[in-house]
C-alpha positions in Angstrom: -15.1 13.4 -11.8 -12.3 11.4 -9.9 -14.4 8.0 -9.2 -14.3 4.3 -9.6 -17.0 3.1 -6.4 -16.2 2.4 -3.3 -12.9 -0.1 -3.3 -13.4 -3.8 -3.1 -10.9 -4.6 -0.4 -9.2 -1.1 1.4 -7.6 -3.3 3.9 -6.0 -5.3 0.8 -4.9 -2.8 -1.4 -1.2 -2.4 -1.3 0.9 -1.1 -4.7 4.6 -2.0 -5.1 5.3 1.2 -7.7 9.5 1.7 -9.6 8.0 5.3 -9.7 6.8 6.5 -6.4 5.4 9.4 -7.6 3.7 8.6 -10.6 0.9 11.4 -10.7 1.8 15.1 -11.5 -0.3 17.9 -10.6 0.1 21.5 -12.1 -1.2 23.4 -9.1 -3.1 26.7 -9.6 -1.4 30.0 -9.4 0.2 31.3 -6.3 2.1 28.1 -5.4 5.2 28.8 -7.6 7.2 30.2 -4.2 7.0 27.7 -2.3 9.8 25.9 -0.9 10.0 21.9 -1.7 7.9 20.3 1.1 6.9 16.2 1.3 3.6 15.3 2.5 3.5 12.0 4.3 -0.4 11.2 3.7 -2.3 9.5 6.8 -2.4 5.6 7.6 -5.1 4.1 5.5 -4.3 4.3 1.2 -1.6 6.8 2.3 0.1 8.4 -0.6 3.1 11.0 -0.6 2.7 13.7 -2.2 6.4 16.3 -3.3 5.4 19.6 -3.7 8.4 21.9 -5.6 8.2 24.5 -8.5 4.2 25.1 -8.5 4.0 21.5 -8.9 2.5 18.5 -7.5 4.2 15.0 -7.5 2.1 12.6 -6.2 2.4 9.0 -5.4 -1.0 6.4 -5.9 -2.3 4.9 -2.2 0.3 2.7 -1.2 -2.1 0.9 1.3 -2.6 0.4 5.0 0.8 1.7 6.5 -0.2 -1.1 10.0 0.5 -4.0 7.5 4.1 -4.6 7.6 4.9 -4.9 4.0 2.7 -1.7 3.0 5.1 0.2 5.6 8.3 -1.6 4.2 7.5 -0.2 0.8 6.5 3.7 2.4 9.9 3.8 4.1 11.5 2.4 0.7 10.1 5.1 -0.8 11.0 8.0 1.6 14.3 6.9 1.5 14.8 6.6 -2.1 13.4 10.2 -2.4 15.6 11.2 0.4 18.9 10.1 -1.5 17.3 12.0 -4.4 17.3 15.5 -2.5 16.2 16.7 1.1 12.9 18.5 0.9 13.1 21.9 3.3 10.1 20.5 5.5 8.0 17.2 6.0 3.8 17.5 6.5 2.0 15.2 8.4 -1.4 14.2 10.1 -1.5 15.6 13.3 -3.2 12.2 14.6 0.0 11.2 17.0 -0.6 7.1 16.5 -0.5 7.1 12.3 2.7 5.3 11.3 3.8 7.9 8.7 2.9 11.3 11.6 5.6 9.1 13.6 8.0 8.4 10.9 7.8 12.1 9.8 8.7 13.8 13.1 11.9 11.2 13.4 13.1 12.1 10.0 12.2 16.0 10.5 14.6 16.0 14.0 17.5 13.8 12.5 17.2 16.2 9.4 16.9 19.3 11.4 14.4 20.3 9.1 10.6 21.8 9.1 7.8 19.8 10.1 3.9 20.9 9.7 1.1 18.6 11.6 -2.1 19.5 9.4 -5.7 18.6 10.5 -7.5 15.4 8.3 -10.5 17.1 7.6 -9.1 20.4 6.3 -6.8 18.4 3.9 -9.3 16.8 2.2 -11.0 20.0 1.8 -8.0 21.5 0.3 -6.9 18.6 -1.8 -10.3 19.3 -4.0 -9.5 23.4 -4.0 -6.3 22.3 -5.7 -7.7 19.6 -7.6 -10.0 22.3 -8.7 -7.4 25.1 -9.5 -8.5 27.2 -6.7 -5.8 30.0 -6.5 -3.6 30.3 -3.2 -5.3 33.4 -2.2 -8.7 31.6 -2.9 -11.5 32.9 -0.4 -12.8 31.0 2.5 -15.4 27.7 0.9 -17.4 25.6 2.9 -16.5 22.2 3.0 -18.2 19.0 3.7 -15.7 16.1 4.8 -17.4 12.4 5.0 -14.9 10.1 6.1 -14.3 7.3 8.7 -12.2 8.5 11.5 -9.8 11.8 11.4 -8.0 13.3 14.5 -9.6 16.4 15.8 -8.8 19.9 16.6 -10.4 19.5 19.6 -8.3 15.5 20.3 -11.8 13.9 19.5 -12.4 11.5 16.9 -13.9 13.8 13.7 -15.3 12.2 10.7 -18.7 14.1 9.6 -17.3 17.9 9.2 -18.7 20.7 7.9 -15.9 23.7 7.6 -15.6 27.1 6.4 -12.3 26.7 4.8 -9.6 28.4 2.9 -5.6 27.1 2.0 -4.7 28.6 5.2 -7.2 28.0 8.2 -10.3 26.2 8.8 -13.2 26.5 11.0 -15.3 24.0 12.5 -19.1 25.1 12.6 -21.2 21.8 12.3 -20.7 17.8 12.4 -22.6 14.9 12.6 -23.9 14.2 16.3 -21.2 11.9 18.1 -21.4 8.4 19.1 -19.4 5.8 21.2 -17.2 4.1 19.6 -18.3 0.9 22.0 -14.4 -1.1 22.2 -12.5 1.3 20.4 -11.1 0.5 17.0 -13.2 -2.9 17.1 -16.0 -1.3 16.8 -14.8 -0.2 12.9 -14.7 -4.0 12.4 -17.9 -5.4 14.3 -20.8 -3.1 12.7 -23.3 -4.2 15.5 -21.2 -1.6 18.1 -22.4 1.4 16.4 -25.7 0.7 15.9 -25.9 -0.2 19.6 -24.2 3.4 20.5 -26.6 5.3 18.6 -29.5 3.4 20.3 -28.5 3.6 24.0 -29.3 7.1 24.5 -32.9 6.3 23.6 -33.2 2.7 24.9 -35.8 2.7 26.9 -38.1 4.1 24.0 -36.6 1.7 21.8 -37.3 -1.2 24.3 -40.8 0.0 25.3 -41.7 0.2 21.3 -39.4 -1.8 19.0 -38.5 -5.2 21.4 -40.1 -6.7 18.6 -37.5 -6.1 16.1 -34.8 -8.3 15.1 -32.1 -6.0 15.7 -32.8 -4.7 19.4 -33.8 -8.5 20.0 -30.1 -9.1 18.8 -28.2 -6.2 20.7 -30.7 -7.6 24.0 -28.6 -11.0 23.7 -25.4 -8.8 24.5 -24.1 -8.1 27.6 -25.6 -4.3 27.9 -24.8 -3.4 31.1 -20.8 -3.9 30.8 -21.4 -2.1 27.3 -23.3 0.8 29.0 -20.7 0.8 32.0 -18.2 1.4 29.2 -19.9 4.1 27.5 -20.7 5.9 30.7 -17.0 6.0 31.8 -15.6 6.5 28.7 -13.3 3.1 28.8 -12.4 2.2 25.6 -15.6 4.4 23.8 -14.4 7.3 22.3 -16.7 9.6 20.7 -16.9 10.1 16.8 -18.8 12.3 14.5 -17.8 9.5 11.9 -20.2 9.2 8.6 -18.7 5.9 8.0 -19.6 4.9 11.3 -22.9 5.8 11.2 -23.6 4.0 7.8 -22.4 0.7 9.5 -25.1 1.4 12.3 -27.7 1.9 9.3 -26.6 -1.6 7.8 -26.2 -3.4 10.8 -29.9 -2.5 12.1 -30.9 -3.6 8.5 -28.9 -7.3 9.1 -26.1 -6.1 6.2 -23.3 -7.3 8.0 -24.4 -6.7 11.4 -21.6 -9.0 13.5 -18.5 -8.5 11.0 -17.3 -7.0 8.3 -14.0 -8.5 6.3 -12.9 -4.9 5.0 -13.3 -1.4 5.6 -16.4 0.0 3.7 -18.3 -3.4 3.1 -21.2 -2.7 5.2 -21.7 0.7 3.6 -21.0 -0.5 0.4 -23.8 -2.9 1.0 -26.1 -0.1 1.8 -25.8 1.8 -1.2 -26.1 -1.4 -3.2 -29.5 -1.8 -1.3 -30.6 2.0 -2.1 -29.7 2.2 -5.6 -32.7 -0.5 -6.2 -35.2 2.2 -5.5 -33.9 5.4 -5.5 -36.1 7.7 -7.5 -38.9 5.8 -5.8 -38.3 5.4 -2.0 -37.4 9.6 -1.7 -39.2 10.4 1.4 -36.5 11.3 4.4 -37.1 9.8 7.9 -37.0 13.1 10.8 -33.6 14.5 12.3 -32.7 17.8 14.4 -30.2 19.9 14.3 -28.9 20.9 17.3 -28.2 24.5 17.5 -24.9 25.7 19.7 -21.2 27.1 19.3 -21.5 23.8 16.5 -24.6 22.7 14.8 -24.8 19.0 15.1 -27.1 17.0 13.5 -28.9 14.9 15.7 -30.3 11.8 14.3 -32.3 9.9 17.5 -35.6 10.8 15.6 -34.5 9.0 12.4 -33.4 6.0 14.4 -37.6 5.9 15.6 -38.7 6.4 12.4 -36.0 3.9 11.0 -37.2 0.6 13.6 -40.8 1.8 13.0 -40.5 0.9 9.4 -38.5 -2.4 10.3 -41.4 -3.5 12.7 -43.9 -2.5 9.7 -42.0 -5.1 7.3 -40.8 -2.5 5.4 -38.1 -3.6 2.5 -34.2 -3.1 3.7 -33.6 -1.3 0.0 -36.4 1.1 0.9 -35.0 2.3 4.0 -31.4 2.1 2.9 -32.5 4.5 0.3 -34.6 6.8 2.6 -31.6 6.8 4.8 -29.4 8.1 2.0 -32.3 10.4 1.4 -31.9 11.5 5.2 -28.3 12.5 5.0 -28.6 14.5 1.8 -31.6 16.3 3.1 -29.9 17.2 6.7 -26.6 18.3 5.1 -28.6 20.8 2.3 -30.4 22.2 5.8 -27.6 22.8 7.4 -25.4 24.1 4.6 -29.0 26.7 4.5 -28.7 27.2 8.4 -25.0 28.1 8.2 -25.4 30.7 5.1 -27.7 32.8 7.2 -24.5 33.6 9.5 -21.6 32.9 7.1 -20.2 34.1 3.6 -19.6 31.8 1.2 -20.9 30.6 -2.5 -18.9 27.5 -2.9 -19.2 24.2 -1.1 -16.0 21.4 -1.5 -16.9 17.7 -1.1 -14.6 15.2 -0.1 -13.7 12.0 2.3 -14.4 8.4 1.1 -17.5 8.5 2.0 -18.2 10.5 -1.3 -17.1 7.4 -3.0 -20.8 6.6 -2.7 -21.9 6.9 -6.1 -25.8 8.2 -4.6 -24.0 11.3 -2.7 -21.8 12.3 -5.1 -24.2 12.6 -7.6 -27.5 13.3 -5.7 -25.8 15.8 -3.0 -24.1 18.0 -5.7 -27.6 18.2 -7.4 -29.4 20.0 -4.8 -26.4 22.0 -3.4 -26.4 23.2 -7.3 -29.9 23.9 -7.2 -29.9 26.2 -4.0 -27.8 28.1 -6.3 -24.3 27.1 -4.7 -21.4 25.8 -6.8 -20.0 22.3 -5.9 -16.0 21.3 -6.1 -15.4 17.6 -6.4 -12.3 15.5 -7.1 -11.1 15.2 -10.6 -7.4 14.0 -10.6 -6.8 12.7 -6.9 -9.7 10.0 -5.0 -11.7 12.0 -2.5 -10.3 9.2 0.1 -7.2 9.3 2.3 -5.0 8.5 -1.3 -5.9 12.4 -2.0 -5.1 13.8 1.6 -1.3 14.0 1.1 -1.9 16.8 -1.9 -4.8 18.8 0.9 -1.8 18.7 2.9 0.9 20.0 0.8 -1.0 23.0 -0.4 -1.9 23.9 3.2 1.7 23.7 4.3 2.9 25.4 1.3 0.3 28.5 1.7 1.1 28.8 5.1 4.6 29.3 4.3 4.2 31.7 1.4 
């Protein structure tokens, strides 16, 4: 399996490459019709991905295209494979604000060529059906998407997906329940925020219990009822079914990075660090719901109760970070059960960066496999936003076949 741990420093990484696309792909059958396409990636570890002859071309993740020198090197890139040979259409994200969705629909109008916007979350699914060999005609999968922040379908902020996918469509039919994202994109860099948006909607039980604990002690000391104003008239607090988000929450109540963190992931990183100390040992998952509806959401106010009671109680941080993991494992197996009572499917495709967490991807596959299922993880591209441009190619090229 395609994994090295979560990365060190995302915000860092940055690759100056003489060959762009350094990573080739034989895709499974059913791809050999398709007209040359370039996929453009998304904005974080974006990659670029030349799809021609049944074959994948792929570049490694260039880096975060809103440092300037990362973006100098994407367009230096385009260009040179531009001069090379026009492709007949560009793919992008369909999130309007990422640096290469932009630069794409430019290039696609002065080229009076194609253009295909293609949903986050149903090109990461589809990156591990290629990466898997999965045939274009392959039927519909479920797939689980972990991530930080992807544009929706809907114009929301999705990050905690569960689809019923194929190369073709995709069908939302569960996520993680949404929280404020309290400031905007600050809240991805000041951990705190989330933990604080997951809370609010239970405050008063949290204050009439748990005043005692460090953490709502801390979030006491801010200026709540600005914070709340916010919330309540959506300034600047977008909802997000984000995983990542929700593991910064988790660390932040546990004082793992709680004000700040220097790159993306650290705080989770952190957390699984904590978790791995006691595993096998500290098994037992804290309470959730899930919320039935057009879309199953899991709701997770009653692991939040459980989670401060066992603060209060002195528990160790490494035994709740690992019953938290615990948590999420055990909700997602429930709802992939919930959602096979009403849907067909036999396969379930993992991917996001969030599966760069060594406990899910190993622990998560292991009970999916167990309830008899059969689990599709990355091999030859990362299961973060480096492997999206592939998801996206494939998806453009089957729609086109």
């Amino acid at each position: 399996m395609w994994w090295t741990g979560w990365p060190e420093n995302s915000y860092r990484a940055s690759v100056e490459m003489t060959d762009p696309l350094s990573m080739h792909i034989d895709l499974p059958a059913g791809f050999e019709a398709s007209a040359p396409l370039l996929a453009l990636g998304g904005e974080l570890k974006s990659s670029l991905c030349l799809l021609r002859d049944g074959r994948a071309q792929m570049s490694e993740a260039i880096g975060d295209l809103e440092q300037e020198h990362v973006y100098r090197s994407f367009i230096t890139q385009l260009d040179a494979l531009f001069a090379l040979s026009t492709p007949a259409q560009l793919v992008i994200d369909k999130h309007p604000d990422y640096l290469s969705s932009q630069w794409g629909e430019k290039r696609a109008q002065k080229f009076n060529i194609g253009l295909t916007a293609v949903q986050h979350h149903h090109a990461h699914i589809t990156s591990v059906m290629a990466d898997s060999g999965l045939q274009a005609d392959a039927k519909p999968l479920l797939g689980i998407a972990l991530d930080g922040l992807g544009f929706g379908d809907d114009g929301s902020l999705w990050g905690g997906e569960i689809l019923l996918a194929d190369y073709r469509t995709c069908e939302r039919l569960a996520c993680l329940q949404p929280a404020a994202m309290i400031g905007g994109a600050v809240a991805s860099r000041e951990p705190w925020r989330n933990t604080l948006a997951h809370l609010l909607p239970i405050w008063d039980q949290v204050c009439d219990h748990y005043s005692d604990v460090d953490m709502v002690q801390f979030l006491q000391n801010k200026p709540l009822p600005m914070l709340q104003s916010m919330l309540d008239k959506g300034l600047n607090a977008p909802l997000a079914s984000s995983c990542g988000r929700l593991f910064d929450a988790v660390a932040a109540c546990l004082g793992v990075y709680r004000e700040q963190v220097s790159f993306e992931a650290q705080a989770a990183i952190a957390l699984e660090k904590l978790a791995t100390t006691c595993f096998e040992q500290a098994n037992a998952a804290y309470a959730y719901r899930i919320d039935d509806g057009d879309l199953l959401q899991l709701n997770w106010q009653p692991m939040w109760l459980e989670l401060l009671a066992d603060i209060q109680l002195g528990i160790e941080a490494a035994v709740i970070a690992s019953r938290f993991h615990h948590t999420l494992i055990s909700a997602l197996t429930r709802v992939v059960q919930r959602l096979r009572e009403k849907h067909e499917f036999d396969t379930i495709a993992l991917s996001g960066g969030v599966f760069q967490n060594r406990l899910l991807s190993t622990y998560l596959p292991r009970v999916l496999e167990a309830d008899g299922f059969t689990v599709l993880q990355h091999n030859q591209v990362p299961p973060h936003d480096g492997g999206l441009s592939l998801g996206q190619a494939v998806i453009a090229a089957a729609r086109g076949l």
